[in-house]
N, CA, C and O atoms as a Maestro MAE file, in Angstrom:
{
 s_m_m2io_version
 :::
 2.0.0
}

f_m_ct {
 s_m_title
 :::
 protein
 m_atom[272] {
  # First column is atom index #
  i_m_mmod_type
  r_m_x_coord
  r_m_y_coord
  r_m_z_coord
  i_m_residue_number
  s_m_chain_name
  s_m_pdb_residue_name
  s_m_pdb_atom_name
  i_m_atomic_number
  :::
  1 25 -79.615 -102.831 78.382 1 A "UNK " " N  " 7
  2 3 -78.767 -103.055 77.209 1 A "UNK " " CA " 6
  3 2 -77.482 -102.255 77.407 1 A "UNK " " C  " 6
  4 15 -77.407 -101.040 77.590 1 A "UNK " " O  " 8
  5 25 -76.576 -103.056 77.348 2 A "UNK " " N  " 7
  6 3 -75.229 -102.344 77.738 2 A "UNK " " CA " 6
  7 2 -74.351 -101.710 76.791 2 A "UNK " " C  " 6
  8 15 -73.575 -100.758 76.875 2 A "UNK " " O  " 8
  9 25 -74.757 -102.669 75.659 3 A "UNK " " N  " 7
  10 3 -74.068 -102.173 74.084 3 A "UNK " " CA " 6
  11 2 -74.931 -101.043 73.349 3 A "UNK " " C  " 6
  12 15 -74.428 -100.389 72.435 3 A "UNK " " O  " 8
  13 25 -76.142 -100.851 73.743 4 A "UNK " " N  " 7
  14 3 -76.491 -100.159 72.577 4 A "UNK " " CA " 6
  15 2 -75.884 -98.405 72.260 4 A "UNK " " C  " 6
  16 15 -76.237 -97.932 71.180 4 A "UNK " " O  " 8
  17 25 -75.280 -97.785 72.897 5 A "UNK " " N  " 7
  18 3 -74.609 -96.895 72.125 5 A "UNK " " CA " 6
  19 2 -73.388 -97.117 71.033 5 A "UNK " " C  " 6
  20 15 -73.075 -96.469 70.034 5 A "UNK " " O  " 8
  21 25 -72.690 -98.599 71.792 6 A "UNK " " N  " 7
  22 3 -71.632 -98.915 70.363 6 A "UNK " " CA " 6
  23 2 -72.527 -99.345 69.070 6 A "UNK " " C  " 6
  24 15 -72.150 -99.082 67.928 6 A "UNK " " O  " 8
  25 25 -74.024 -100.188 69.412 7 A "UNK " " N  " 7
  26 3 -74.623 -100.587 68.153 7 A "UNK " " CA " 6
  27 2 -75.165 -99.551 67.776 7 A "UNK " " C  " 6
  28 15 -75.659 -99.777 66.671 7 A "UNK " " O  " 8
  29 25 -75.329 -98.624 68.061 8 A "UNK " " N  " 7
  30 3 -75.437 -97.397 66.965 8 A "UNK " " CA " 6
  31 2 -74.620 -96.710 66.647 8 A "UNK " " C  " 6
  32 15 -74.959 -95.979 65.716 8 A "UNK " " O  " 8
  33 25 -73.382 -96.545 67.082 9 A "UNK " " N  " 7
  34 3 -72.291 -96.330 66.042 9 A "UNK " " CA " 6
  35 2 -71.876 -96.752 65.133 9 A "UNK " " C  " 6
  36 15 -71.583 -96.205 64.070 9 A "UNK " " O  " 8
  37 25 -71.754 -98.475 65.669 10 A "UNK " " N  " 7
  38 3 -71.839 -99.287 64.390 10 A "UNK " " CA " 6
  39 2 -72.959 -99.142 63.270 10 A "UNK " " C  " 6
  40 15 -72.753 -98.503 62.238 10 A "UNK " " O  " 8
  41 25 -73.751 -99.564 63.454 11 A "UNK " " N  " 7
  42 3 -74.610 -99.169 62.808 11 A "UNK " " CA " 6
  43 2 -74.977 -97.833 62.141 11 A "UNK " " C  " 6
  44 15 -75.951 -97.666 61.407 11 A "UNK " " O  " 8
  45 25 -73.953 -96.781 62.535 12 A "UNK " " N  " 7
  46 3 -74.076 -95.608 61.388 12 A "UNK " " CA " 6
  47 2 -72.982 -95.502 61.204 12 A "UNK " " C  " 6
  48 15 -72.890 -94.322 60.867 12 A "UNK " " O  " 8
  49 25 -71.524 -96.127 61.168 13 A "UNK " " N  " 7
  50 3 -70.543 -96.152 60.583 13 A "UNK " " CA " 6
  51 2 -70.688 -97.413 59.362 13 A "UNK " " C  " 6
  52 15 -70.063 -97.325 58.305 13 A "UNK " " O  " 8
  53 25 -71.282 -98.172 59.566 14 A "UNK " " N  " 7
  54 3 -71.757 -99.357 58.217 14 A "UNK " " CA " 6
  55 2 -72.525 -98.290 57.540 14 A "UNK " " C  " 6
  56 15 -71.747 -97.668 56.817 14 A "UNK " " O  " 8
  57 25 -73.580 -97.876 57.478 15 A "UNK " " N  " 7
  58 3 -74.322 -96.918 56.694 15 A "UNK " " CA " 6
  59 2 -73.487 -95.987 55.656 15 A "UNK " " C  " 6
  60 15 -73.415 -96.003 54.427 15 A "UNK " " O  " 8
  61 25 -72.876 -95.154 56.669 16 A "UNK " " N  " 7
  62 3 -71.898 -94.216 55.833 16 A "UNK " " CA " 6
  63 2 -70.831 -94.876 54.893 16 A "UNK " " C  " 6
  64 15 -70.508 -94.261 53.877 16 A "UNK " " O  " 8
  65 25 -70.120 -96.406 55.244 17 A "UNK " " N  " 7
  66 3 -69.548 -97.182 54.700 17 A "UNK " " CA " 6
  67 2 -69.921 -98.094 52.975 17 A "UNK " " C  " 6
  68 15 -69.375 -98.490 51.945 17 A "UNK " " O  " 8
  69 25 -71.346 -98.000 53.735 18 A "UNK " " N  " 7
  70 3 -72.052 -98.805 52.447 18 A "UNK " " CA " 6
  71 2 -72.863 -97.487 51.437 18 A "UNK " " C  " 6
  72 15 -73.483 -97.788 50.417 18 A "UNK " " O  " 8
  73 25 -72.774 -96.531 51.755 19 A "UNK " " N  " 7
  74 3 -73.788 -95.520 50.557 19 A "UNK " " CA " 6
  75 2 -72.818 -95.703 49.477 19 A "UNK " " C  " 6
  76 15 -71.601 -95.884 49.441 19 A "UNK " " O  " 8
  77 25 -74.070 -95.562 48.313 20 A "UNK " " N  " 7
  78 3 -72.979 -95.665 47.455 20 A "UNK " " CA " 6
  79 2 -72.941 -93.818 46.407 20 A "UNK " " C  " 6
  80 15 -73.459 -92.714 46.574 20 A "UNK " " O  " 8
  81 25 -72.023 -94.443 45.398 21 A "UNK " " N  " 7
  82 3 -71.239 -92.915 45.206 21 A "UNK " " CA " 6
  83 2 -72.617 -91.901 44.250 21 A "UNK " " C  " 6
  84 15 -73.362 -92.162 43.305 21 A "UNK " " O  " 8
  85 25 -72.439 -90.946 44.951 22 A "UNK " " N  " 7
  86 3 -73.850 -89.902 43.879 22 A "UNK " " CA " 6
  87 2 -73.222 -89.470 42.853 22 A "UNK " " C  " 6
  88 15 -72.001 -89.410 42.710 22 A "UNK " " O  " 8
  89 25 -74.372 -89.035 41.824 23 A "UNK " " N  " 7
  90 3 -73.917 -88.834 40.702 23 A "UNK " " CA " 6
  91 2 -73.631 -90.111 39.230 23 A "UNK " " C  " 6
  92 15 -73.079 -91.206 39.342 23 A "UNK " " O  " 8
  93 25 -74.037 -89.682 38.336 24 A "UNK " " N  " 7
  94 3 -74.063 -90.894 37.358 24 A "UNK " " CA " 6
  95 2 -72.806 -90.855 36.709 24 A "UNK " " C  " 6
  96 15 -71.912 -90.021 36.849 24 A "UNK " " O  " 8
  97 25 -72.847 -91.969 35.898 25 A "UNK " " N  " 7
  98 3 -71.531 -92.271 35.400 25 A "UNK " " CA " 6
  99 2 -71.420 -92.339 34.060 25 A "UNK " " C  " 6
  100 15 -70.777 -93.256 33.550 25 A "UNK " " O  " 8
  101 25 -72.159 -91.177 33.147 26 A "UNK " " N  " 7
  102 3 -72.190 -90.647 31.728 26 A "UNK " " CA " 6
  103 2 -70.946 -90.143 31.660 26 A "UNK " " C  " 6
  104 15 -70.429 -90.900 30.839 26 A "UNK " " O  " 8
  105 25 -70.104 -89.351 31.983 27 A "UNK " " N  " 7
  106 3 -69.233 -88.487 32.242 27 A "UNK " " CA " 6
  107 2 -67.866 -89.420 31.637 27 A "UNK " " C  " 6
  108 15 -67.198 -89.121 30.647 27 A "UNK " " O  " 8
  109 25 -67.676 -90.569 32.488 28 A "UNK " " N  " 7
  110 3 -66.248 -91.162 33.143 28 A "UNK " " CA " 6
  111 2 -66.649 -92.615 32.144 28 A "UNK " " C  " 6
  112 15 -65.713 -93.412 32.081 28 A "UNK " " O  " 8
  113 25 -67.956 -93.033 31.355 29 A "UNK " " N  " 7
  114 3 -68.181 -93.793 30.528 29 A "UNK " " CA " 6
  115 2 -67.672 -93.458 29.084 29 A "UNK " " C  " 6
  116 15 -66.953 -94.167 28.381 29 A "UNK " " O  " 8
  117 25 -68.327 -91.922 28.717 30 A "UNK " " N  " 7
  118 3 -67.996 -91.398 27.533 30 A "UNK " " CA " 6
  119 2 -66.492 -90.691 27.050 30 A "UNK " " C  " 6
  120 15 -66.020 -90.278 25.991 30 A "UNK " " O  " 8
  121 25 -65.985 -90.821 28.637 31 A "UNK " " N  " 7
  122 3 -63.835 -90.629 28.670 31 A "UNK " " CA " 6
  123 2 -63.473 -91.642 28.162 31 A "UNK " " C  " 6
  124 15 -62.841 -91.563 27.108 31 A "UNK " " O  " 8
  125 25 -63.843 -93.317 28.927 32 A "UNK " " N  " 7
  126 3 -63.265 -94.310 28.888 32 A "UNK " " CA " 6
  127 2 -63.972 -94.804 27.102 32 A "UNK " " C  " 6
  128 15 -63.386 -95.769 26.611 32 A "UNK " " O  " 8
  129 25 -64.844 -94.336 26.443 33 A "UNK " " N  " 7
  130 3 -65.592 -95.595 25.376 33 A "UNK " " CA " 6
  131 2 -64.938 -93.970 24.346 33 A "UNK " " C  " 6
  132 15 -65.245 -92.781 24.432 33 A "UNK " " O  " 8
  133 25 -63.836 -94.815 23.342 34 A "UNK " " N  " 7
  134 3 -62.926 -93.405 22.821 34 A "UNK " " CA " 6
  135 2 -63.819 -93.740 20.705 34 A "UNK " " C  " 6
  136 15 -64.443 -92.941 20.008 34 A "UNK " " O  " 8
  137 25 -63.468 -95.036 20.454 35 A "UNK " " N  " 7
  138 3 -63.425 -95.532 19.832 35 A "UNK " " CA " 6
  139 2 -65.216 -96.374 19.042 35 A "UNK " " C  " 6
  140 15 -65.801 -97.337 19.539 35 A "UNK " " O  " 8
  141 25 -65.528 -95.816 18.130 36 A "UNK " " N  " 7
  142 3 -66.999 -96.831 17.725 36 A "UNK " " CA " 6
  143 2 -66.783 -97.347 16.502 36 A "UNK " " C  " 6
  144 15 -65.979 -96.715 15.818 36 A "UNK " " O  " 8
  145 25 -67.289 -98.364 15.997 37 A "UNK " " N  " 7
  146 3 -67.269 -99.964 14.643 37 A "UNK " " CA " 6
  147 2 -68.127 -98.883 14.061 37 A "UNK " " C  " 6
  148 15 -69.175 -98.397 14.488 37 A "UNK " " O  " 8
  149 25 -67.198 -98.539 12.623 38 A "UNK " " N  " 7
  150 3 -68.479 -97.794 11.863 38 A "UNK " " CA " 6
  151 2 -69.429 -98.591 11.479 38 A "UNK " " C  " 6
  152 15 -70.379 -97.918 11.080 38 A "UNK " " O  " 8
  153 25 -69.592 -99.525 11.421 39 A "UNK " " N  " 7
  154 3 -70.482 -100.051 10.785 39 A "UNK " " CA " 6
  155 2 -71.948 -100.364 11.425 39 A "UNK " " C  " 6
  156 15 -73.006 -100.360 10.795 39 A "UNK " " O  " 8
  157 25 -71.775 -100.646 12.863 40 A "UNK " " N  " 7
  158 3 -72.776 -101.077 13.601 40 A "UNK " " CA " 6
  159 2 -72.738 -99.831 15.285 40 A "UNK " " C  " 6
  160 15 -73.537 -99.735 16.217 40 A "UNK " " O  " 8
  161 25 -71.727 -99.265 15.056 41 A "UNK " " N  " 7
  162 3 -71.766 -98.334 15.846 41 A "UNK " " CA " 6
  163 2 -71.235 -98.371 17.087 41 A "UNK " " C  " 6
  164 15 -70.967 -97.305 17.642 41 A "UNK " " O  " 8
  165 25 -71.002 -99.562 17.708 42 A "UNK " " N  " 7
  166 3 -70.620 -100.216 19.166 42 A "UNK " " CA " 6
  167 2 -69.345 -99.121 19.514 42 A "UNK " " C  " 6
  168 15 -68.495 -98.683 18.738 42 A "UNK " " O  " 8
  169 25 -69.517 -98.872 20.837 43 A "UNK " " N  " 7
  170 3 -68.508 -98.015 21.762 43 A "UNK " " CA " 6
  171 2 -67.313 -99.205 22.343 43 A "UNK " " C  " 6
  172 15 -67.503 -100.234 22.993 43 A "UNK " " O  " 8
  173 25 -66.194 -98.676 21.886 44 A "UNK " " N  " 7
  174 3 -65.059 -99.494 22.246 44 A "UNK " " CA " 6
  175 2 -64.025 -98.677 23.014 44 A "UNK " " C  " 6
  176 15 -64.116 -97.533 22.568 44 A "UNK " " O  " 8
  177 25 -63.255 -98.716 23.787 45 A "UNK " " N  " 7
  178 3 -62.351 -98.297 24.447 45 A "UNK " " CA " 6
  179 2 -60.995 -98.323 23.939 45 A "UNK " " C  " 6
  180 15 -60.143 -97.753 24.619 45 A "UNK " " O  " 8
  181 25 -60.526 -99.088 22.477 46 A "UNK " " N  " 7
  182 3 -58.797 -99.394 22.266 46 A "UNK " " CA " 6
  183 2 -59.346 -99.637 21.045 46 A "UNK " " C  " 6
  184 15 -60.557 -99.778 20.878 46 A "UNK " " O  " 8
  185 25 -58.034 -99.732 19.653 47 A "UNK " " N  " 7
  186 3 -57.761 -100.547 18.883 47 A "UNK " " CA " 6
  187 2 -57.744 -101.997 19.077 47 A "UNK " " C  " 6
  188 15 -58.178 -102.651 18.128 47 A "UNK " " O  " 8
  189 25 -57.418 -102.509 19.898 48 A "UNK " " N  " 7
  190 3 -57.479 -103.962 19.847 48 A "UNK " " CA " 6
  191 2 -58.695 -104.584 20.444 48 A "UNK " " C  " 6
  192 15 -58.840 -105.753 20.088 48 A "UNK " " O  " 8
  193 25 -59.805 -104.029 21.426 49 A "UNK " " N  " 7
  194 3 -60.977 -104.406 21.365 49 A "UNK " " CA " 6
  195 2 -61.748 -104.045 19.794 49 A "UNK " " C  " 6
  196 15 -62.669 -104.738 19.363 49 A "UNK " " O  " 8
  197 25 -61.249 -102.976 19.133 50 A "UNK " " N  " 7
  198 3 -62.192 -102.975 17.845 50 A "UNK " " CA " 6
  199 2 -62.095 -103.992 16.904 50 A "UNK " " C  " 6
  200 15 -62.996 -104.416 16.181 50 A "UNK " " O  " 8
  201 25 -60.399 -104.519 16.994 51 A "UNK " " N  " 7
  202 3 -60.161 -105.433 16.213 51 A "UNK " " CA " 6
  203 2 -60.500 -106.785 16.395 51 A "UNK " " C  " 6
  204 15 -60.706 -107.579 15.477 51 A "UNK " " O  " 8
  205 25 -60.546 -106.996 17.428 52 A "UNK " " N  " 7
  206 3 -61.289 -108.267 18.171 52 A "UNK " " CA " 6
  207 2 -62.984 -108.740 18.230 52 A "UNK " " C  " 6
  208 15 -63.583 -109.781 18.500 52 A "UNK " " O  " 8
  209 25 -63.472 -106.962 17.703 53 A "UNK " " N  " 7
  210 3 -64.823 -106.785 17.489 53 A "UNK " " CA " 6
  211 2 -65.388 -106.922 15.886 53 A "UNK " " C  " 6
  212 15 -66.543 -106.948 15.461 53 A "UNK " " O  " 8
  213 25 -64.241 -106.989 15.265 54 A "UNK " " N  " 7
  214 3 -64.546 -106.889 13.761 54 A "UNK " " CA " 6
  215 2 -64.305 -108.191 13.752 54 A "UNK " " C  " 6
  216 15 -65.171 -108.811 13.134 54 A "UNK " " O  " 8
  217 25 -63.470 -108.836 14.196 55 A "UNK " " N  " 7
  218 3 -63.103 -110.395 14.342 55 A "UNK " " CA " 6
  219 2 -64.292 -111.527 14.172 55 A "UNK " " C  " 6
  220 15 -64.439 -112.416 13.334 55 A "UNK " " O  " 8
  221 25 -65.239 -111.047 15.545 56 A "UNK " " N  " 7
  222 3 -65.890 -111.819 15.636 56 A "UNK " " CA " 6
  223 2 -67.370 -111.178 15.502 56 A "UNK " " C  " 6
  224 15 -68.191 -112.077 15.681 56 A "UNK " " O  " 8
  225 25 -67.819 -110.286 15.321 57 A "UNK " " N  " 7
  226 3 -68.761 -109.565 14.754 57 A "UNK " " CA " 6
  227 2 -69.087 -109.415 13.266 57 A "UNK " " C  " 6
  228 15 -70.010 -109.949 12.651 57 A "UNK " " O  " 8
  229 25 -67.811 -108.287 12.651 58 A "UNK " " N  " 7
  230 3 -67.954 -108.308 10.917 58 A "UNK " " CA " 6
  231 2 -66.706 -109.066 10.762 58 A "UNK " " C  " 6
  232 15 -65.665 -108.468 11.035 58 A "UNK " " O  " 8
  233 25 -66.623 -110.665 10.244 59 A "UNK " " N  " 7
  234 3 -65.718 -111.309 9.896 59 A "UNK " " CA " 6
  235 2 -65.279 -111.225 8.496 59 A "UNK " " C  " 6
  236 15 -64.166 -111.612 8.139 59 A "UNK " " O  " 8
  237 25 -66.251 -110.661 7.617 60 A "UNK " " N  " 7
  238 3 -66.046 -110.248 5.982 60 A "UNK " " CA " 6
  239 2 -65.454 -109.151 5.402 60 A "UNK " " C  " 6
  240 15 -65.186 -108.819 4.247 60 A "UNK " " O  " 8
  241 25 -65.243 -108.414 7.091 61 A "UNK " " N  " 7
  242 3 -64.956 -106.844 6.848 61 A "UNK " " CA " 6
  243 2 -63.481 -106.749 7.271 61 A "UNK " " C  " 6
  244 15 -63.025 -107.729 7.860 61 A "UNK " " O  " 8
  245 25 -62.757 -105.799 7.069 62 A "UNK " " N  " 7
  246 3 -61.715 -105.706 7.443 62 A "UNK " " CA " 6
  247 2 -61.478 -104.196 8.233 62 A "UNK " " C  " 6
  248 15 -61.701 -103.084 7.757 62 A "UNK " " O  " 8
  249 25 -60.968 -104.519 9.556 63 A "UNK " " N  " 7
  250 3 -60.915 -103.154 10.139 63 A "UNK " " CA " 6
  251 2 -60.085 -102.879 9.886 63 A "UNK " " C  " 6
  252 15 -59.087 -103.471 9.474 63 A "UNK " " O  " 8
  253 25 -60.496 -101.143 10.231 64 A "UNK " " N  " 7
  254 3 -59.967 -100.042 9.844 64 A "UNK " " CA " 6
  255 2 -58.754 -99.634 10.506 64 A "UNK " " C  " 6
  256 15 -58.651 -99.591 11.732 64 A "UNK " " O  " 8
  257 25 -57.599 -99.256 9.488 65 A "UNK " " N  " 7
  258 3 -55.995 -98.929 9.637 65 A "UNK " " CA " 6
  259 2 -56.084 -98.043 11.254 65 A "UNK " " C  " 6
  260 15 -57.021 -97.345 11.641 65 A "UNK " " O  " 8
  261 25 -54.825 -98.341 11.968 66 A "UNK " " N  " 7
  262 3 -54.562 -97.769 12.837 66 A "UNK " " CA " 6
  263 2 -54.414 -96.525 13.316 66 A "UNK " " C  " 6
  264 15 -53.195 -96.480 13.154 66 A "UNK " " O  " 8
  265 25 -54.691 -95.425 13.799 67 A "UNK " " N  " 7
  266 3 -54.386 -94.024 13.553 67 A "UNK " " CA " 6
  267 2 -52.963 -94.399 14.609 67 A "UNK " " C  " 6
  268 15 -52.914 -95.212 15.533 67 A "UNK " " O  " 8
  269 25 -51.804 -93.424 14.048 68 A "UNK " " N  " 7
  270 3 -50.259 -93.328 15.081 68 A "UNK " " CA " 6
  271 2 -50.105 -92.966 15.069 68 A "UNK " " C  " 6
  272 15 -49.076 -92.712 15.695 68 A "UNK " " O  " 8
  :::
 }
 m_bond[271] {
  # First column is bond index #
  i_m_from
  i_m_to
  i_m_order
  :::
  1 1 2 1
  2 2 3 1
  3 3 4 2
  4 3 5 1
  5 5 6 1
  6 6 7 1
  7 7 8 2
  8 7 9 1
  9 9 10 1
  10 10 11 1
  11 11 12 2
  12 11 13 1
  13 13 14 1
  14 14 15 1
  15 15 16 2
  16 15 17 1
  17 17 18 1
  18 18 19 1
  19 19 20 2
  20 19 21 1
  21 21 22 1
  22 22 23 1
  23 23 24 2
  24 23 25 1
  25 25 26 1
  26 26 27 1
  27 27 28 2
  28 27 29 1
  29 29 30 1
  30 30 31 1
  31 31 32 2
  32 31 33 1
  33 33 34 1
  34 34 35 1
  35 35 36 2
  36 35 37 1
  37 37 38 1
  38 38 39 1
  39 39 40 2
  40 39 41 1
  41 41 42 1
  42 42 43 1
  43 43 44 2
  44 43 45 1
  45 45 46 1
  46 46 47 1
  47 47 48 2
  48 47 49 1
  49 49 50 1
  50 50 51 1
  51 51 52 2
  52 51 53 1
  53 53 54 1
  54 54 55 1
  55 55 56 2
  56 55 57 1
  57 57 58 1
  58 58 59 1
  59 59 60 2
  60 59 61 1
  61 61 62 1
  62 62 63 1
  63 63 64 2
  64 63 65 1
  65 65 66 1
  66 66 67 1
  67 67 68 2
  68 67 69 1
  69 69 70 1
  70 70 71 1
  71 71 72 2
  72 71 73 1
  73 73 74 1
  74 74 75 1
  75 75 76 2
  76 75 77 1
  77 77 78 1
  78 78 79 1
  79 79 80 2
  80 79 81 1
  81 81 82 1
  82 82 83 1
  83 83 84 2
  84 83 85 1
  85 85 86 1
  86 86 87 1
  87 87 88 2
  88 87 89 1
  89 89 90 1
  90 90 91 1
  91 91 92 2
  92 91 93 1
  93 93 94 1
  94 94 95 1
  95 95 96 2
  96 95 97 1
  97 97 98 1
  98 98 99 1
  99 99 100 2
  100 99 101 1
  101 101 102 1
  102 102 103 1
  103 103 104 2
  104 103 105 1
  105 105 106 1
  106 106 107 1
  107 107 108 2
  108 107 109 1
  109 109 110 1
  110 110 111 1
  111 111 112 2
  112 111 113 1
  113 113 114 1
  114 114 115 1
  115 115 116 2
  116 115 117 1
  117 117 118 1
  118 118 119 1
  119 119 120 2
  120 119 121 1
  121 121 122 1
  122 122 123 1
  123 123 124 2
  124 123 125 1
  125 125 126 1
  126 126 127 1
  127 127 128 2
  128 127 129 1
  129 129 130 1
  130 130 131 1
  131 131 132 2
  132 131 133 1
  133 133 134 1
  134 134 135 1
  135 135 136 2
  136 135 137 1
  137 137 138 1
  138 138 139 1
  139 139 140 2
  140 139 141 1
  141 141 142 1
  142 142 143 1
  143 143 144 2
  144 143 145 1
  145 145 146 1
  146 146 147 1
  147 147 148 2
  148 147 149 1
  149 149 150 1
  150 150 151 1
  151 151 152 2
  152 151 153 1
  153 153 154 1
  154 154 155 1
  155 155 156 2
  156 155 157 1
  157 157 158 1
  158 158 159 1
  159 159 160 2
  160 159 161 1
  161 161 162 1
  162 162 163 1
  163 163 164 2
  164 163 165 1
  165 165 166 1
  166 166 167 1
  167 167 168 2
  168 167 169 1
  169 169 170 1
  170 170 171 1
  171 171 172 2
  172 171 173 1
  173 173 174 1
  174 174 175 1
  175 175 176 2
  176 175 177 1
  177 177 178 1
  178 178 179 1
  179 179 180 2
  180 179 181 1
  181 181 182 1
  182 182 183 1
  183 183 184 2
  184 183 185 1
  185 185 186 1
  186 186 187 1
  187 187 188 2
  188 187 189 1
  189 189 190 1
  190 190 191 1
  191 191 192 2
  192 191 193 1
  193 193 194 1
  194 194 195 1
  195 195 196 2
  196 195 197 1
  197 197 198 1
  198 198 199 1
  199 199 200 2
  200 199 201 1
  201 201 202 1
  202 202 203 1
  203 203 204 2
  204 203 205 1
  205 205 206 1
  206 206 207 1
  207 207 208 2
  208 207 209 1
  209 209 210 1
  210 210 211 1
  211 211 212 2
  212 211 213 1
  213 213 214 1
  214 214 215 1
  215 215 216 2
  216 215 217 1
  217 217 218 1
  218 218 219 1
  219 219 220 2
  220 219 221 1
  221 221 222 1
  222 222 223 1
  223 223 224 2
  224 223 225 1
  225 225 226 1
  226 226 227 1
  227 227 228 2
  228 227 229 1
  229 229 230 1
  230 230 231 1
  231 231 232 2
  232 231 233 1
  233 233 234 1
  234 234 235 1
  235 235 236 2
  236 235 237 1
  237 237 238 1
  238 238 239 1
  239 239 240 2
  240 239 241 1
  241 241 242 1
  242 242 243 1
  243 243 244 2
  244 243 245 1
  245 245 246 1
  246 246 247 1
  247 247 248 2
  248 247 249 1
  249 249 250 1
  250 250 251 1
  251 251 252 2
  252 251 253 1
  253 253 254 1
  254 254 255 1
  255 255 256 2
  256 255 257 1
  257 257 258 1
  258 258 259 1
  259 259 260 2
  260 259 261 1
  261 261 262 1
  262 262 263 1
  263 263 264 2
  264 263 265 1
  265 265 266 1
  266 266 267 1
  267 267 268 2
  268 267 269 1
  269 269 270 1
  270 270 271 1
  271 271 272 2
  :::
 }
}
């Protein structure tokens, strides 16, 4: 076999390529989700996903004024 020292390079440069990242993603979820629907509680990221969430979620309700 003439290749097999490049196929094990390859083969542990794909490895190191494909691991994926350690550590969970509570951290960089609870940065990005700023915003929750008092009513039902849902984690939103913006004013305009909440408003889009009251839209079509609580349609009887009227969301809540903007903070600026």
């Amino acid at each position: 076999m003439t290749r097999g020292k490049q196929k094990i390079e390859a083969q542990r440069k794909n490895a190191e390529r494909n691991q994926k990242p350690k550590g969970s993603q509570f951290e960089a979820r609870a940065v990005a989700l700023k915003i929750s629907c008092p009513i039902c509680k849902a984690q939103l990221a913006n004013a305009k996903q909440l408003a889009d969430h009251y839209a079509s979620k609580h349609p009887r309700e009227q969301p809540p004024a903007e903070p600026e």
